[in-house]
Structure formats: structure tokens, C-alpha cells
C-alpha positions, 0 to 999 in steps of 0.5 A, spaced: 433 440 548 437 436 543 435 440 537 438 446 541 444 442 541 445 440 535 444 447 533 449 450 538 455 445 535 453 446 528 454 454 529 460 453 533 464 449 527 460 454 522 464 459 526 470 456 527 470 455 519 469 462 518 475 464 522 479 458 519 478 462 513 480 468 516 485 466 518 488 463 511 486 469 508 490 473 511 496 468 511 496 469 504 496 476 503 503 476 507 506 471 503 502 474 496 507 481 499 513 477 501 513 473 494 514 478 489 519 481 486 521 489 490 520 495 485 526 499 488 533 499 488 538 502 493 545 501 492 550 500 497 552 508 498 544 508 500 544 511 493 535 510 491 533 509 485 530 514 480 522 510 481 523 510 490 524 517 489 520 519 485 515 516 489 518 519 495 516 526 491 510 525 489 507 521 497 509 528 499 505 532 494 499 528 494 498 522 500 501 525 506 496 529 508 492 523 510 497 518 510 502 522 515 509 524 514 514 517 510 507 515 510 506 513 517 499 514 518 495 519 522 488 520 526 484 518 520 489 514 516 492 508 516 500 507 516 501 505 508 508 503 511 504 497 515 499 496 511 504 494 505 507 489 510 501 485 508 497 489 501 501 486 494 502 491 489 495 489 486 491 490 493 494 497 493 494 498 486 486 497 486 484 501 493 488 507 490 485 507 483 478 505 487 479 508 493 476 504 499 469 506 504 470 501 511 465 504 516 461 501 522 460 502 529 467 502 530 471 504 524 470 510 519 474 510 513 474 513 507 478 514 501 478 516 495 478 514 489 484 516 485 483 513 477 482 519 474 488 523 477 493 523 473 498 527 478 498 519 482 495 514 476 502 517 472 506 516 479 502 509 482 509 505 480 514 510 483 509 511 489 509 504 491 515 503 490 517 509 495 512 505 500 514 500 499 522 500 500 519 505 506 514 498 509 521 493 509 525 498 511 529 500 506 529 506 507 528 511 513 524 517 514 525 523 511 528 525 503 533 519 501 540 523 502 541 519 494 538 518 489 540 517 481 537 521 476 532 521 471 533 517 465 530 518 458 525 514 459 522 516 465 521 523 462 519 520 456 513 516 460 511 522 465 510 527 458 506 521 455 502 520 461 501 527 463 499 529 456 505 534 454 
């Protein structure tokens, strides 16, 4: 009898521990999201910078089937605006490139992997920082009304990436 005690307790503080380390864990990822620096522009006027919108160009021709609209998610999908509300930009950067395979009983996602699609990987930055602005609310649904122009440099990285 004192044996199934002594058991009984040692399980409850392994399980307690467990969920502390959850719990923690989890505590982390927020602040690790919140703590760094935001990779997009807006000016007043709500002019968006070159990078969030060429984010939001790219999101619409490659994520949204999955992710939704703005990246609101769908029936398969989660919302990316939420989930970077607790994903930094190594987290998202990791599961875009690797993708990402999260079933059981309950759940069944599957992403894929992206690491050799130069049509996302020349675009990760853009498209992160499209969502990511879309996640803090920075910016609303739909196409920024602004944006600023290309720069050189940005031409100058896609033909290098792409290959032209």
C-alpha cells in the first residue's frame, strides 16, 4: 500500500514538472517572438515597405491555398497570423524550409517542405515579414493600399536567387 503511494506521488511531481516545462517552454517562444526586432516598415500615410509587400505578393501566389486568405488559415491549415504571435523568425524559417508532420488521434497536419522551391526560399524574408506585420496588426487584410517601390537591390537579390 505504501509502495503504490510513493508511486502515485512520484508520478504526480513527474507530471507536474512536465507540464512546468511546458509551460515555460511555451513562455519562451512569446518572448523569443515579441523581443525581436519587426522586419517590416509601415509609414504613417500606411505606405508598407517594399520586403511586406512583396510578402504579400508572394503569400497569395504560394501559401494561401492552405493558410487561407491574409493568412487567416482554413480547414486544414492553421492561421499563420496566430501562429507568429508565438513562432520567431527561426521557428518559421525551420518549418517552412522542412516542413512540418503533426498527426494522432486528434490532429493530422501536414506541411511540406519548401527548402528547394526557389519561387519561397528567394521570398522567405518578404513573406515573413508580410505575416508577420499581418500577426501584430500592422497591417489589414486585403492588398497594402501603399507600398514603396522596388529598390536595386532588391532586383539585384531576386535575379541572383532566381537564377536570371
Amino acid at each position: 500500500m505504501q509502495f503504490e503511494w510513493r508511486l502515485s506521488v512520484a508520478f504526480a511531481l513527474a507530471l507536474c514538472g512536465a507540464m512546468i516545462a511546458q509551460v515555460v517552454e511555451s513562455r519562451a517562444q512569446e518572448t523569443a517572438s515579441t523581443d525581436e526586432e519587426k522586419p517590416y516598415k509601415i509609414a504613417e500615410d500606411g505606405t508598407v515597405d517594399w520586403p511586406t509587400f512583396s510578402g504579400f505578393r508572394r503569400f497569395n501566389s504560394i501559401c494561401h491555398t492552405c493558410h487561407g486568405p491574409d493568412g487567416v488559415g482554413s480547414t486544414f491549415a492553421p492561421a499563420l497570423v496566430e501562429s507568429l504571435k508565438r513562432l520567431n523568425y527561426e521557428q518559421f524559417t525551420e518549418i517552412v524550409v522542412n516542413g512540418k508532420t503533426e498527426v494522432n488521434t486528434a490532429v493530422q497536419k501536414k506541411m511540406p517542405a519548401f527548402g528547394t522551391d526557389p519561387n519561397v526560399m528567394c521570398y522567405l524574408d518578404d513573406i515573413y515579414a508580410y505575416l508577420k506585420a499581418r500577426s501584430d496588426g500592422a497591417v489589414g487584410r486585403g492588398r497594402p493600399a501603399k507600398h514603396a517601390d522596388k529598390p536595386p537591390e532588391a532586383a539585384e537579390a531576386e535575379n541572383a536567387c532566381m537564377g536570371n
